[in-house]
N, C-alpha and C positions, 0 to 999 in steps of 0.2 A: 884511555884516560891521559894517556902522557901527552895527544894533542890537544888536550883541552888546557895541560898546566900551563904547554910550554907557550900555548894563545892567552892566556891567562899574564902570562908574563910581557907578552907586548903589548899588550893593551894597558898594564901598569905603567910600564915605560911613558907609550902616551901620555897618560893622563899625568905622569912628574911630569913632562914637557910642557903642557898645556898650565900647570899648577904652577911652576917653579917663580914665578915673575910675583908673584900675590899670593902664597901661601901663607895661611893665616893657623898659628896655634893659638886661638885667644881662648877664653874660658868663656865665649861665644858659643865658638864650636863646638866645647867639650859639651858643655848643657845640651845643646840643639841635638845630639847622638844620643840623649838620655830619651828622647821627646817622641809620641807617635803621632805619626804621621796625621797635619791639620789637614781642614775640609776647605780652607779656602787658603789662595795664593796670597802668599810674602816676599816671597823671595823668585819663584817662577812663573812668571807672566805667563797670561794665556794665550798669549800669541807663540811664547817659546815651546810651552805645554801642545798646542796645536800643531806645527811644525815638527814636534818630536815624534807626534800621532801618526802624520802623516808620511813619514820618512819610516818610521815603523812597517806600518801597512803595505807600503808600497814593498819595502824589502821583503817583508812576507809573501807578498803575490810572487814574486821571484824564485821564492827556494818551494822547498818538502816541506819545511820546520813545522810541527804539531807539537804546541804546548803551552806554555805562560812566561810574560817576563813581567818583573814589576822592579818600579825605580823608585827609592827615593831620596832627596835633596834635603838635605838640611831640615829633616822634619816633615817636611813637604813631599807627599805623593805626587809623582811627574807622570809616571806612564804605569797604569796597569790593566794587564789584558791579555788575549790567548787567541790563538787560530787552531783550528783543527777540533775533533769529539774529544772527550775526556773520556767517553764510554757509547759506542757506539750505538748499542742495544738499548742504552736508556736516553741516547737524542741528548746528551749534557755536554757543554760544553768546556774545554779549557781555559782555566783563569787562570789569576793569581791566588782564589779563595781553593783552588783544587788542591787536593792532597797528592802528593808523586813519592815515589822510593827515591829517596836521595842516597844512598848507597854512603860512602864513603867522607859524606861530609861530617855522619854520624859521630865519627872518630873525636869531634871536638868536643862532644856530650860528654865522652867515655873520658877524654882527660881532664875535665871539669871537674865530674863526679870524682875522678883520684885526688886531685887539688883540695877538693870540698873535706874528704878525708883526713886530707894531712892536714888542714886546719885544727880539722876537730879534733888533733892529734890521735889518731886513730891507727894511722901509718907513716911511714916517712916514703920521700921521694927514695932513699937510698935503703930504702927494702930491697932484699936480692928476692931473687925466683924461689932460694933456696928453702927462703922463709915459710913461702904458702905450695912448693911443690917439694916437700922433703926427699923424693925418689928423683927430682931432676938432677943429676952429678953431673951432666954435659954442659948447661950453662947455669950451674947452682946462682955463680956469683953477678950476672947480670941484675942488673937495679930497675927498678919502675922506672928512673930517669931514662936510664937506655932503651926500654919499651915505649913510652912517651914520643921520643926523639927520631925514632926510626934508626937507632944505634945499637941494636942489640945481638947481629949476628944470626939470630934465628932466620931459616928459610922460612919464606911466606908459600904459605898454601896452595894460594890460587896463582902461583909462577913457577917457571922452568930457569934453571941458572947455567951457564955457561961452567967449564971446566976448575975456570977461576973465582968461581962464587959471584958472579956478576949477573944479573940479569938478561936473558938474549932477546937480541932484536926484536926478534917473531916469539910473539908469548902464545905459549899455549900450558892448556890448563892440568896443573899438576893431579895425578889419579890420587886421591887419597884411600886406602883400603877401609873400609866398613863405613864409609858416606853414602849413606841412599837416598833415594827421592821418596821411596817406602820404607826407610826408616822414619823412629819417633825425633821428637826434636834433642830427648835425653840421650839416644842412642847415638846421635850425629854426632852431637857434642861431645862425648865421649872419645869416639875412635876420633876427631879431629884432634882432643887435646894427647891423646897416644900416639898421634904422628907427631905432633910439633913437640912433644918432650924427648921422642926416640930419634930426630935428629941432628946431626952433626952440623955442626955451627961452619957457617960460611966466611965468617972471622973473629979476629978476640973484639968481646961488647964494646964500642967507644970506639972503636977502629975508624969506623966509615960511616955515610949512611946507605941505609938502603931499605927502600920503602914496605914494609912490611904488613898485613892484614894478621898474620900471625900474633904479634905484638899485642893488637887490640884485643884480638880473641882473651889472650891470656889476662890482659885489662879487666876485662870484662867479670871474668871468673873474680880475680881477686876483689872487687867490687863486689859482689856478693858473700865473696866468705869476712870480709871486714864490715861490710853495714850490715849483715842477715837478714839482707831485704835482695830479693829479687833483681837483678840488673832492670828491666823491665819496670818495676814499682819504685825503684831507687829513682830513676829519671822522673816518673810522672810526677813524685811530688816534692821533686828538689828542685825542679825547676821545671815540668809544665804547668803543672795546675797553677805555680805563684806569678809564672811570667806572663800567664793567660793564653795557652798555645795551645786551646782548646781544642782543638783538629788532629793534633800530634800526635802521634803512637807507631807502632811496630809491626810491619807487618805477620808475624808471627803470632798474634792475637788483637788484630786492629778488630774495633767492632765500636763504630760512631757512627749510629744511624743519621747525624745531622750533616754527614760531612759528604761531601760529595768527590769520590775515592776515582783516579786516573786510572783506567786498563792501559795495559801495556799492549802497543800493536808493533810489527816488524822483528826482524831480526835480531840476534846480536851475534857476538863472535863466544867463541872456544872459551876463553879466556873468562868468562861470567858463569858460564854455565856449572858450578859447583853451585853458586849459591840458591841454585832450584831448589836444594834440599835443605830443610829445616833443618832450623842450630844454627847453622854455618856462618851467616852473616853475622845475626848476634851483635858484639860492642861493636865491630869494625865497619859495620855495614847494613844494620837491621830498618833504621828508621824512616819513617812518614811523614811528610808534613810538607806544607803552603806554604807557597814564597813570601805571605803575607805571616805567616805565621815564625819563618825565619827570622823575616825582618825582629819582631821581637824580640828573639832571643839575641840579634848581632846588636841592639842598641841596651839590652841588660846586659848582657858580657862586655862588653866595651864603655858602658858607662857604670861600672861599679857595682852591679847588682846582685852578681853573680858569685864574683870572690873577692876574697881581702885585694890590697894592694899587692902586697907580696906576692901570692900565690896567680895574681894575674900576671905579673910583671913577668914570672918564671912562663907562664902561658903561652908568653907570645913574643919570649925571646930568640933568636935564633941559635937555636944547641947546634944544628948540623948543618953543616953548609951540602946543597944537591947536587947532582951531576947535571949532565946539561939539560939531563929534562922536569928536572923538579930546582925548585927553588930553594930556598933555606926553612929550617923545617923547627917549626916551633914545640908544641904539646898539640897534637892535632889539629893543627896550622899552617899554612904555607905562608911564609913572611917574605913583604919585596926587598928585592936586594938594596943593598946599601946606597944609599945616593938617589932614591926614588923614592915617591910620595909614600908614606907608609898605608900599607894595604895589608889585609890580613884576607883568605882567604882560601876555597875548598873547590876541586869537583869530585862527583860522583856518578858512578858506571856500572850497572846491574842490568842485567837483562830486559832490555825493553825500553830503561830509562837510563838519561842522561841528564844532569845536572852543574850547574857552577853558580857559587855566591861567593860574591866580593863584596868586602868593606872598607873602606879608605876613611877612618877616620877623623884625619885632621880638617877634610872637609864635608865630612858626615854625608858619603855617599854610598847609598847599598843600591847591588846590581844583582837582582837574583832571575835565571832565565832555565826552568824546568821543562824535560822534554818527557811524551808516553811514545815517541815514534823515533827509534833510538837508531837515527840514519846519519849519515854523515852530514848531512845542511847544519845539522845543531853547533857544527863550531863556525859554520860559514856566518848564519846568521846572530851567532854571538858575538862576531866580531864586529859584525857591521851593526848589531845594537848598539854597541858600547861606543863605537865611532860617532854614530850618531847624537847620542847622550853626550858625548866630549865636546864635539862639534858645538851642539848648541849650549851649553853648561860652560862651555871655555870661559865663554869673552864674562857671564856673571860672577865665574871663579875667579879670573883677574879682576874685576871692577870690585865688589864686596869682602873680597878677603883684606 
């Protein structure tokens, strides 16, 4: 995951370079991010749309990459499409309409759903642990803020820390005791949350950041004990059924006979293989869904659909500055750095699948590119997607903004 962020971050870079001459905030732009994707061209000519297809294709006969990428412009659908089966045994192929595990993009659901919350005044962001784990006396006083943030000191599950509470180079995958692949999904859950309250904190909350799955675990829970709806039921009708993300659900009880579901083919490393066993992933890392179904949810989150003003502004400001391999770290967000085009944006890493979606929306561009063949071409040919797309999208970005 950490080469996907830290390609994730040159690629932003680019795109301020490409932008910075003609960047336009008009109340254009803001509408067009509200808008789904029209059926005929406005803004991207079919010869630019053709060249982009083609420059696509071509990069694909080059690599491994097995999966879907879908673009789109200013309202405008530029490229959508898939190389490789979606599922072998039933001859389907990968799109943009397939569903894939986006693993860790989830995380923006999970702080949505807390925000939604503290609207409803239901909680505050400065609830400690102490509140909803009264037996936690190791970090009573840590806040949902510090959870959100990736500030909270808690070790993360699925990593190994160096001497100094730091992360080590080479991740491999921490043993948690009473996690099984033939345990229940209540049994997982359980001994997962008796590791993470019986450990010693890697620093005092607020200290640093450090990217944490733990965090959202615990998200997750208290999401349930404050709405008394199901993390799982909580999501579908706070924001799938209304955003229309029909296809969306969780692998832990996905069952949409309409939807045409990505198998995971190839390897993965050390490092994923906890979340074989049910529970585990949960808030941090549970959810299903199409890159076309994403797109949805980044143009209602980012056009106001989602949360108040307030509650988004906290959303997607940068609490914690990253080390060198994550960026600055919003409410399950990775924000670009200062001085570059504003991008808000996630990948995610599970067993089999690979995933990244980008949104830039001062010029209402979403970039989402899902893999089921989870090999290393997936950042080669991310990068040279997005090259691609800048390349021909530059010279309209300067001319129309």
């Amino acid at each position: 995951m950490k080469r996907l962020i830290t390609l994730l971050l040159a690629l932003i870079t680019a795109l301020s370079a490409l932008t910075a001459c003609g960047e336009d905030k008009s109340e254009e732009a803001t509408e067009a991010a509200t808008s789904a994707p029209t059926e005929q061209s406005t803004v991207v000519s079919d010869d630019t749309r053709e060249k982009i297809k083609e420059q696509f294709e071509k990069a694909l006969d080059n690599h491994t990459f097995r999966g879907a990428v879908y673009v789109v412009y200013k309202g405008e659908e530029v490229y959508s499409g898939g190389t490789g089966k979606a599922n072998k045994k039933e001859n389907t192929d990968n799109g943009a309409d397939v569903v894939y595990h986006i693993a860790s993009i989830t995380k923006q659901f999970t702080a949505a759903a807390i925000l939604q919350l503290c609207e409803q005044g239901k909680m505050s962001l400065d609830d400690t642990l102490g509140k909803y784990y009264p037996e936690y006396e190791i970090g009573a006083d840590i806040t949902i803020h510090n959870l959100l943030s990736m500030q909270s000191g808690i070790p993360d599950f699925a990593r190994n820390y160096d001497e100094d509470g730091y992360e080590m180079t080479e991740v491999y995958q921490a043993v948690i005791d009473g996690v099984s692949e033939q345990n229940s999904i209540e049994e997982n859950r359980a001994a997962l949350r008796e590791w993470i309250l019986s450990q010693d904190l890697l620093f005092e909350q607020g200290e640093r950041f450090s990217y944490c799955n733990s965090n959202y675990f615990l998200l997750g829970e208290i999401i349930e004990m404050v709405s008394g709806k199901s993390y799982f039921d909580y999501l579908q009708t706070a924001f799938f059924e209304p955003l229309g993300m029909e296809t969306t659900g969780f692998m832990e009880n996905y069952d949409n006979p309409k939807a045409t579901v990505a198998k995971g083919y190839y390897g993965s490393s050390n490092a994923d293989e906890i979340f074989n066993a049910q529970g585990v992933a949960f808030a941090c890392g549970d959810m299903m869904a199409s890159p076309k179904d994403m797109y949805q949810w980044s143009i209602a989150l980012h056009g106001g659909k989602v949360l108040g003003e307030e509650m988004y502004q906290k959303m997607i400001a940068p609490h914690a500055e990253g080390d060198e391999n994550y960026s600055s770290y919003g409410y399950g967000l990775m924000i670009s750095p200062d001085g570059l085009l504003k991008t808000y944006f996630h990948s995610g890493s599970i067993p089999c699948f690979l995933s990244c979606v980008l949104y830039a929306p001062d010029v209402d561009l979403y970039v989402a590119v899902m893999s089921n063949y989870a090999d290393a071409s997936m950042m080669t040919v991310t990068e040279e997607f997005v090259k691609i797309i800048l390349q021909e999208l530059g010279l309209l970005i300067g001319q129309n903004l």
